[in-house]
C-alpha positions, -999 to 999 in steps of 0.1 A, spaced: -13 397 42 8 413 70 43 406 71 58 384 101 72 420 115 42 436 109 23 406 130 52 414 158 39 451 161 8 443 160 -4 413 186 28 419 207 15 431 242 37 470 254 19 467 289 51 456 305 78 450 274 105 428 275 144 437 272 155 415 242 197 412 243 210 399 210 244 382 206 258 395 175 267 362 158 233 351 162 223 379 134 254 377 111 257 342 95 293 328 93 302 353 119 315 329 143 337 315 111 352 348 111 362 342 147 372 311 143 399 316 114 412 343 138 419 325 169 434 299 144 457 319 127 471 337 157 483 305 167 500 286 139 518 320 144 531 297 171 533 266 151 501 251 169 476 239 144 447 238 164 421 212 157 386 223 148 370 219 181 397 235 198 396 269 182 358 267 182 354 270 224 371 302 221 344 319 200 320 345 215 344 355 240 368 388 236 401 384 227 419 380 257 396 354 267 396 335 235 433 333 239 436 323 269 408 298 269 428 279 240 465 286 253 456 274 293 431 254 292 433 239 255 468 237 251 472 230 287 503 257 284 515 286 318 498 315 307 522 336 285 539 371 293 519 401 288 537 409 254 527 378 237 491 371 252 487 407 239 505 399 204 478 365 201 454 393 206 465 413 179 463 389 155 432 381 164 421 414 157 437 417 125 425 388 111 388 390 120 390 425 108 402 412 72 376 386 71 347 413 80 359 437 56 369 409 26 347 378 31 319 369 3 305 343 33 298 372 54 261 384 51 229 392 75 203 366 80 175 375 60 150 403 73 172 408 107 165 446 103 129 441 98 123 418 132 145 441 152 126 471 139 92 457 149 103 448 184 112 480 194 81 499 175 61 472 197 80 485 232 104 462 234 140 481 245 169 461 226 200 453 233 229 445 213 263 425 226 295 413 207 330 399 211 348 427 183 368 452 187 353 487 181 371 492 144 355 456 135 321 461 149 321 498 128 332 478 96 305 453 100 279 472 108 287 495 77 290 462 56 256 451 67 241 480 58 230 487 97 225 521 108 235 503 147 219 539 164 184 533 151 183 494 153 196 492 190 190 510 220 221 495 236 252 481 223 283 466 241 313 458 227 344 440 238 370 467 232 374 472 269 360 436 284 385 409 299 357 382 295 322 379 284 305 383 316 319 414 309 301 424 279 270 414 298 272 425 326 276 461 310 251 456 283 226 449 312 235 475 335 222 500 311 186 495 314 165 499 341 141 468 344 104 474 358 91 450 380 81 417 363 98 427 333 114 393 313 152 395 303 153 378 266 188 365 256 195 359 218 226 335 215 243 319 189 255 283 205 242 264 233 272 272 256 256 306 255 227 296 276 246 296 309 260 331 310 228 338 301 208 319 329 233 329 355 231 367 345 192 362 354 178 356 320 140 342 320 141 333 284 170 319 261 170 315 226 196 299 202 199 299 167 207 266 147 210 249 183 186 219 170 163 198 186 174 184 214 168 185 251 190 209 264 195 202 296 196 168 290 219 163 264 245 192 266 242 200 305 230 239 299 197 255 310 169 249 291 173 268 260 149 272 225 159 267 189 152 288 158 170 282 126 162 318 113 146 355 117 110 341 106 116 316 137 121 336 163 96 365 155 76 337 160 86 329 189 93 359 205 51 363 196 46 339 221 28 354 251 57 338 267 78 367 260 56 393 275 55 404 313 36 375 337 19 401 356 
């Protein structure tokens, strides 16, 4: 019996493939934890022991907006001077960088290569987006066991980026869309699904984000779940992910 990739390749339509953007943390399970322990460490730096909630809103965004999402409008505090916003920063950085390189929770959900690999032999161009720095996105990757060049035509970082519309808006500036062409975004938590709808995504996808009615219950765009790799291959099968013309 064919594998689910191998099914990908082989009833996947090329006549008009779609761009498929991947959030990083939707691939690397416990990534966002690594995120988390760094905006909360930067802080108790400053003596503020940020409560769980608090610390995860700032994941998925760069640094400098994870900071200042949970100093201004967390902590309610005047934005800091340059020096310390860019010291928080730092020790962001530092941290996630530790946990990347040292973490045993820190591993690839299971047959990511395989799925991503079958996409683009099917047609599909593939993008790839994250919130590291570039020296923590090279450790990861080689800790993964990702050769980054063959698995992704694109990839965006946020070594330079102020904010995540950032990221995406450079990650989708580098393809060139054909007429009738789908955008696919890959996200990790339902708060993903607006930067992705406003950035003109026709399909959204979120790992783990459950059952529920989307736009209903959490106020986003409609969104899908899938709760692994086998999931979405599945879904992205769906003629749904193919060009309407």
């Amino acid at each position: 019996m064919a594998s689910s990739f191998e099914v990908l390749y082989l009833s996947t339509s090329v006549s008009a493939p779609s761009v498929i953007l991947f959030d990083l943390n939707a691939l690397v399970l416990n990534m966002q934890g690594a995120l988390h322990e760094g905006v909360s460490a930067a802080f108790r730096t400053m003596d503020f022991h940020l409560e769980e909630d608090v610390a995860a809103r700032a994941v998925g965004q760069p640094y400098p907006e994870a900071v200042r999402t949970v100093y201004c409008d967390e902590l309610g505090l005047p934005e800091a001077d340059e020096d310390r916003m860019t010291q928080l920063c730092q020790m962001v950085e530092k941290v996630v960088g530790r946990f990347v390189q040292f973490s045993s929770s820190l591993f690839p959900s299971p047959r990511t290569a395989n799925v991503i690999t079958g996409l683009r032999r099917a047609g599909h161009p593939v993008g790839l987006f994250s919130e590291l720095d570039d020296t923590t996105y090279g450790l990861l990757m080689q800790r993964m066991g990702w050769d980054a060049n063959a698995l992704f035509d694109e990839v965006v970082t946020g070594q330079h980026a102020a904010t995540k519309d950032d990221i995406l808006s450079d990650l989708l500036g580098r393809f060139e869309f054909q007429s009738g062409q789908q955008r696919v975004f890959v996200g990790a938590q339902p708060v993903d699904a607006l930067p992705a709808a406003l950035f003109g995504c026709d399909r959204i996808l979120i790992r783990d984000a459950g059952d529920a009615e989307s736009e209903e219950l959490l106020g986003e765009p409609a969104f899908e779940s899938f709760h692994s790799m086998t999931d979405l291959a599945d879904l992205l099968r769906s003629p749904s992910v193919s060009s309407k013309a």
